[in-house]
C-alpha positions as CSV (number, residue, x, y, z in Angstrom):
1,X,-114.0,136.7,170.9
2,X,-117.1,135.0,169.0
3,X,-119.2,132.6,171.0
4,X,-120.7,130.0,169.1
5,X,-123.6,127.8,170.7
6,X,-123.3,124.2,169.1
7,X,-123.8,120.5,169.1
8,X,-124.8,120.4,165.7
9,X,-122.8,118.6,163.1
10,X,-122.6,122.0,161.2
11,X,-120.0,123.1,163.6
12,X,-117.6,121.3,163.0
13,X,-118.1,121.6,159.5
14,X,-117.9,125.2,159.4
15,X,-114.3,124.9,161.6
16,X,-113.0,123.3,159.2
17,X,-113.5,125.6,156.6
18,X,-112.1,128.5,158.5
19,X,-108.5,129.2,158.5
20,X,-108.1,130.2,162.0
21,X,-110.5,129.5,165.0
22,X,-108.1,130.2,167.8
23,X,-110.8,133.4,168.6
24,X,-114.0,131.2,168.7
25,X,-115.2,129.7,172.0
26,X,-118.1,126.8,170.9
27,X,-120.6,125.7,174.1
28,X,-122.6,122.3,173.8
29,X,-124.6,120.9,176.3
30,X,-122.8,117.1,176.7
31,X,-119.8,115.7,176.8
32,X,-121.0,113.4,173.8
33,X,-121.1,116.6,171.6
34,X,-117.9,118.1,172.7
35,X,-116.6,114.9,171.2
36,X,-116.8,115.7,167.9
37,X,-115.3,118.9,168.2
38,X,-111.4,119.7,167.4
39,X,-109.3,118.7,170.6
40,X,-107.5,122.5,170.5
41,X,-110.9,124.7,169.8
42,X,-112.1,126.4,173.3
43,X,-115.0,124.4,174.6
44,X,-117.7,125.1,177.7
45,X,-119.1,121.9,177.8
46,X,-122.8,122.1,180.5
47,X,-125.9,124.4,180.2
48,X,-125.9,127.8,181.8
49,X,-127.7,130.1,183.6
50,X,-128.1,133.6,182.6
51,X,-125.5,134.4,185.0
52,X,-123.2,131.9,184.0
53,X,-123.5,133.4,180.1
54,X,-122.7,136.2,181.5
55,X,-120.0,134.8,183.4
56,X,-118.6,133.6,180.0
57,X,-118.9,136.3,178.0
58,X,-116.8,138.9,180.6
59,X,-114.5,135.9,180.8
60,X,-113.9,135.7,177.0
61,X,-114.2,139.1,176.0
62,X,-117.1,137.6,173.8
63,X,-118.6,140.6,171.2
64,X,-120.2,138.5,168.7
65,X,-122.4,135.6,169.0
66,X,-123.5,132.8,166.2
67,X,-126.4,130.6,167.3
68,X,-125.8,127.0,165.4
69,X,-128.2,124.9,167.9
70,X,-130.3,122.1,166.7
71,X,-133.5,123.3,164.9
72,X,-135.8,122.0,167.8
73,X,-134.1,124.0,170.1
74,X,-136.5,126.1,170.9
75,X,-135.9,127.2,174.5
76,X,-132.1,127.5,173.5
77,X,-132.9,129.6,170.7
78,X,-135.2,132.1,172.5
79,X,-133.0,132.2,175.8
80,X,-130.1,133.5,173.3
81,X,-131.9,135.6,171.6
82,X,-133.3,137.4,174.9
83,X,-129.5,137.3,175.9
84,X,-127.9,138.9,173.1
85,X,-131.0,141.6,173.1
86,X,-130.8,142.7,176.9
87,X,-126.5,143.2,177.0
88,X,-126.5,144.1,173.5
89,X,-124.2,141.5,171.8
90,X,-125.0,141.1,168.1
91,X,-126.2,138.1,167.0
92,X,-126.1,135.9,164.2
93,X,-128.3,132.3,163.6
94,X,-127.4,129.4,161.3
95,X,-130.6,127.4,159.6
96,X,-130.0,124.4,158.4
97,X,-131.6,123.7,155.1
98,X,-134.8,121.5,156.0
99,X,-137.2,120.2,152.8
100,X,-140.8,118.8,153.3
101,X,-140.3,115.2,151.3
102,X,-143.6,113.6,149.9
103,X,-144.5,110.3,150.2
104,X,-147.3,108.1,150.9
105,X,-145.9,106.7,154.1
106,X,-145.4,110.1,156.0
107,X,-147.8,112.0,158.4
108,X,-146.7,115.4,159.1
109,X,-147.1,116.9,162.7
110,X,-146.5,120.8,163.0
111,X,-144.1,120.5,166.2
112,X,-144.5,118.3,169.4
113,X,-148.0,119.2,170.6
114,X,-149.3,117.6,167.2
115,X,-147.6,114.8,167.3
116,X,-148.8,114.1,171.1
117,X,-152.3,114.4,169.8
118,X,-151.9,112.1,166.3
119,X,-150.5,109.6,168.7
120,X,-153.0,109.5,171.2
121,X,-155.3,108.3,168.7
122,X,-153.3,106.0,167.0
123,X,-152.7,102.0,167.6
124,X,-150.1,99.8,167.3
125,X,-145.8,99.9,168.1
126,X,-144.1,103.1,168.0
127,X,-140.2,103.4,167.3
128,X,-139.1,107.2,168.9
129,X,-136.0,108.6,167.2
130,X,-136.5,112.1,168.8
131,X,-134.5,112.2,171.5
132,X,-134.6,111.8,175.0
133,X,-136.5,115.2,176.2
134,X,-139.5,114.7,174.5
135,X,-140.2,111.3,175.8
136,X,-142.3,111.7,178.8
137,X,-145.1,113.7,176.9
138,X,-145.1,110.9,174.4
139,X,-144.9,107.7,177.3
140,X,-147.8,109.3,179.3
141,X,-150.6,109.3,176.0
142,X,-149.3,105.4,175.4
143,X,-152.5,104.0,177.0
144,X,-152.2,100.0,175.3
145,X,-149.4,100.8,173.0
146,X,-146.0,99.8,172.8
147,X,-143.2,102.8,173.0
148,X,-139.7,101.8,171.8
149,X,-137.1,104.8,172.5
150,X,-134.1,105.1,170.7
151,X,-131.2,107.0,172.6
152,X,-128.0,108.2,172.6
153,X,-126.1,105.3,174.4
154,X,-125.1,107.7,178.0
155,X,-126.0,106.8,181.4
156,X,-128.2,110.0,181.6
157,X,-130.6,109.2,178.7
158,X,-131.1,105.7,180.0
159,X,-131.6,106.8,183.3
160,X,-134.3,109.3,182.4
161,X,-136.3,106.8,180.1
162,X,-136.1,104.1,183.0
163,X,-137.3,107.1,185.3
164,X,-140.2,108.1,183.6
165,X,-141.2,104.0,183.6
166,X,-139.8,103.1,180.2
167,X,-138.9,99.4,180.2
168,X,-135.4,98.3,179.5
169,X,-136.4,95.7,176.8
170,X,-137.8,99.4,175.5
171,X,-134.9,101.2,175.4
172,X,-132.8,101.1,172.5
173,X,-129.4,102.9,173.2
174,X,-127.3,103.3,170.1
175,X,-124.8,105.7,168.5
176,X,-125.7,107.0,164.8
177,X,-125.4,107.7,162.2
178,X,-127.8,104.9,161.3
179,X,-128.1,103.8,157.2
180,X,-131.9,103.0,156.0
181,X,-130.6,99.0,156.3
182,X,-129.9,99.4,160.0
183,X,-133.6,101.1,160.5
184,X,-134.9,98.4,158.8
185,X,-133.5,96.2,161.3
186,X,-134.7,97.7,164.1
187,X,-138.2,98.2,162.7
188,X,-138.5,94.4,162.1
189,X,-136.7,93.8,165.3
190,X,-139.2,95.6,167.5
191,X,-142.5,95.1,165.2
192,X,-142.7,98.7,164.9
193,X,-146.0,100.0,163.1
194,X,-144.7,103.9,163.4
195,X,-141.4,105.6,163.2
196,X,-141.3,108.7,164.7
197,X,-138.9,111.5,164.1
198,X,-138.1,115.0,163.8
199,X,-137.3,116.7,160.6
200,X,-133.8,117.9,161.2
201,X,-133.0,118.7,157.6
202,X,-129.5,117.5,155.7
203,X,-127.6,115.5,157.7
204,X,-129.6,114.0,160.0
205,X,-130.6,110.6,159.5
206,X,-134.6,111.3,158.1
207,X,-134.3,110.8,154.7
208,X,-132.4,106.7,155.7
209,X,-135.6,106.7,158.3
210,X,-137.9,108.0,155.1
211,X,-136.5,105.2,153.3
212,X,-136.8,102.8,156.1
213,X,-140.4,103.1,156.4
214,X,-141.2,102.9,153.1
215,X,-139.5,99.4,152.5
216,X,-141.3,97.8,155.8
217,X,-144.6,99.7,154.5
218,X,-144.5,101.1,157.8
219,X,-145.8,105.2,158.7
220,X,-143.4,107.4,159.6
221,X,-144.6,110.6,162.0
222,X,-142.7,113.7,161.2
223,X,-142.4,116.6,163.4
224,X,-141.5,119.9,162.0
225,X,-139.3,122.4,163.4
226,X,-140.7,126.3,164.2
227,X,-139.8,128.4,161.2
228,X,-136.8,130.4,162.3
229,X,-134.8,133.0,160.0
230,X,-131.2,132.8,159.9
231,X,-128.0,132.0,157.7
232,X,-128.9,128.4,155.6
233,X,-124.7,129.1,154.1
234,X,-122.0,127.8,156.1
235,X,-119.5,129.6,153.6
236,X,-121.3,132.7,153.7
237,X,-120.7,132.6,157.6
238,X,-117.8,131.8,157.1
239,X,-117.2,134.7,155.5
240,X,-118.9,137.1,158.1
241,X,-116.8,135.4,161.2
242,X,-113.5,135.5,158.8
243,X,-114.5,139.2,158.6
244,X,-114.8,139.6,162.3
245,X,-111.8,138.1,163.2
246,X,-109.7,140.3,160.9
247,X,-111.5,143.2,162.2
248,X,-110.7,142.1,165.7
249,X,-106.6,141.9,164.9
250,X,-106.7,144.9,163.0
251,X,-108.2,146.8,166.1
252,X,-105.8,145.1,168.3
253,X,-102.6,146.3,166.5
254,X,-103.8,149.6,167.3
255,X,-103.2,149.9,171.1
């Protein structure tokens, strides 16, 4: 069986250009991601220890493994690739296409650390749509500024911005996707002076963000992801877990 690690909007794409998927097990993280996911595919929703991996993998007969994680998922990434080194499980990554766009109102920040340092020595309102788990190394550098946080809307990611000492008229909970009009919005709503995102590539809401800051005149704060190799086709993998899976019922005839 092929184990695909998800949560990213390319998963579902790539399902539905497969014929059959009745040998692929997908794990996300959330039950927000396992949402979007076909109601018949196998699903392990929660994150896992080593053991538990390996718990999965005996229980699925997994012998192939496709990494399609979000591009800042760093620790994911490396924990997988350690994994599939050390019991020998081949391994395959997706990278979603991601450009570097030009434009007056962006500041580029190579990864998080960056960024933490740019806005330390900046002034003014900052609108965060990068998540939930970078928050606290962004709250703690605030000093005078104001921090607005846009989440996913789940008790969890409220709970942790409230933890951490965010305000709730700071706390913006809201599902995506989100057009450039609705950004535009929020900026004027909150009086934002900075957006501040991740460059997640196609699909992911930065170029309606780009867009955003440039009709409010506003700068956006872009954090880009570590450079990874990997697949950037989803019909060429495709292709290679089509491949797999007919090898798999050809063997199986066999016995």
């Amino acid at each position: 069986m092929i184990w695909i690690l998800g949560g990213t909007h390319e998963v579902k794409d790539l399902l539905n250009l497969m014929k059959d998927y009745s040998n692929i097990i997908v794990s996300v993280t959330t039950e927000e991601a396992r949402e979007f996911l076909p109601i018949d595919l196998k699903v392990h929703v929660g994150k896992m220890t080593e053991e538990e991996k390996l718990e999965l993998v005996h229980a699925n007969d997994i012998d192939f493994i496709v990494d399609m994680t979000h591009p800042f998922s760093k620790h994911i990434k490396k924990s997988i690739d350690e994994f599939s080194k050390k019991y020998h499980i081949p391994l395959v990554r997706f990278k979603r296409e991601i450009e570097k766009i030009e434009s007056k109102n962006i500041i580029y920040a190579d990864g998080y650390d960056e960024a933490e340092r740019l806005i330390k020595n900046l002034h003014g309102t900052f609108f965060f749509t990068t998540g939930v788990n970078e928050s606290e190394r962004f709250y703690r550098v605030r000093g005078e500024n104001r921090m607005i946080f846009r989440v996913l809307p789940s008790v969890k990611s409220v709970q942790k911005l409230a933890d951490i000492g965010v305000n709730m008229k700071d706390i913006c909970a809201m599902l995506g996707p989100f057009s450039a009009e609705m950004n535009v919005a929020l900026i004027k709503n909150f009086g934002a002076d900075y957006i501040v995102t991740k460059n997640s590539g196609d699909g992911s809401g930065i170029m309606e963000k780009i867009e955003a800051a440039k009709v409010t005149n506003i700068k956006i704060i872009v954090i880009e992801p570590d450079e990874v190799p990997g697949i950037k086709d989803l019909d060429v993998l495709r292709q290679i877990l089509e491949e797999k899976n007919e090898f798999v019922r050809r063997d199986t005839k066999k016995y």
